[in-house]
C-alpha positions in Angstrom: -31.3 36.4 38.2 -31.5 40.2 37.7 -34.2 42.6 37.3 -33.8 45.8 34.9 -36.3 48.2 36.2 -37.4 51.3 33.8 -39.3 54.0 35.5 -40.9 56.8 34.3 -42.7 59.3 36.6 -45.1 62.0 35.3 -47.5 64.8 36.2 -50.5 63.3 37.3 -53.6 63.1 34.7 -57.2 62.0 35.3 -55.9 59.2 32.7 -53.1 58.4 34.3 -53.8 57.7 37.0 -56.2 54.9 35.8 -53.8 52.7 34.5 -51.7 49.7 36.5 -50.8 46.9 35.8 -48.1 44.1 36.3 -46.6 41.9 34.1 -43.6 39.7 33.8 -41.4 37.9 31.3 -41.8 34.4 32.3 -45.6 34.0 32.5 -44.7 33.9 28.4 -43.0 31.6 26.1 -40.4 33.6 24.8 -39.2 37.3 24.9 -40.5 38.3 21.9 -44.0 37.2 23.0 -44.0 38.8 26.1 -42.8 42.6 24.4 -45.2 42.5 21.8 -48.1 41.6 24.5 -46.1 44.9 26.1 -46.1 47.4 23.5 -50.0 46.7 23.0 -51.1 47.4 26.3 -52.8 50.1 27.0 -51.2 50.9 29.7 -48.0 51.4 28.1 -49.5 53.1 24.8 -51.2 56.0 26.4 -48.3 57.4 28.2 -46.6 57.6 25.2 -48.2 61.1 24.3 -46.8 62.0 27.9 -43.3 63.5 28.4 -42.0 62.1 31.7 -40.9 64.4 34.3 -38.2 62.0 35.9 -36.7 58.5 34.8 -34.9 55.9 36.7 -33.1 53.2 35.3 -31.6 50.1 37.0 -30.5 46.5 37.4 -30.4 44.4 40.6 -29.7 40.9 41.6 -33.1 39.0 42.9 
């Protein structure tokens, strides 16, 4: 199995620094469920008014 990481690191916000959370793929039936439950999150929504400071890409075994 692999694991493609994205991560984005920005300047820290009031609202930022609210959000977490943790999700993965196979808690879901398929792919397509578990992006759409993604892209609605708040979580992911809100830092897309942000522009990230630094990103990091990458895949490892697990």
């Amino acid at each position: 199995m692999e694991q493609l990481h994205c991560e984005f690191l920005f300047k820290p916000t009031d609202e930022l620094s609210k959000l977490e959370t943790v999700e993965w793929s196979m808690d879901y039936e398929d792919l397509d469920d578990f992006l759409n439950h993604i892209e609605n999150l708040q979580e992911f929504k809100i830092p897309l008014n942000s522009k990230p400071i630094k990103l990091d890409i990458y895949q490892e075994e697990v």
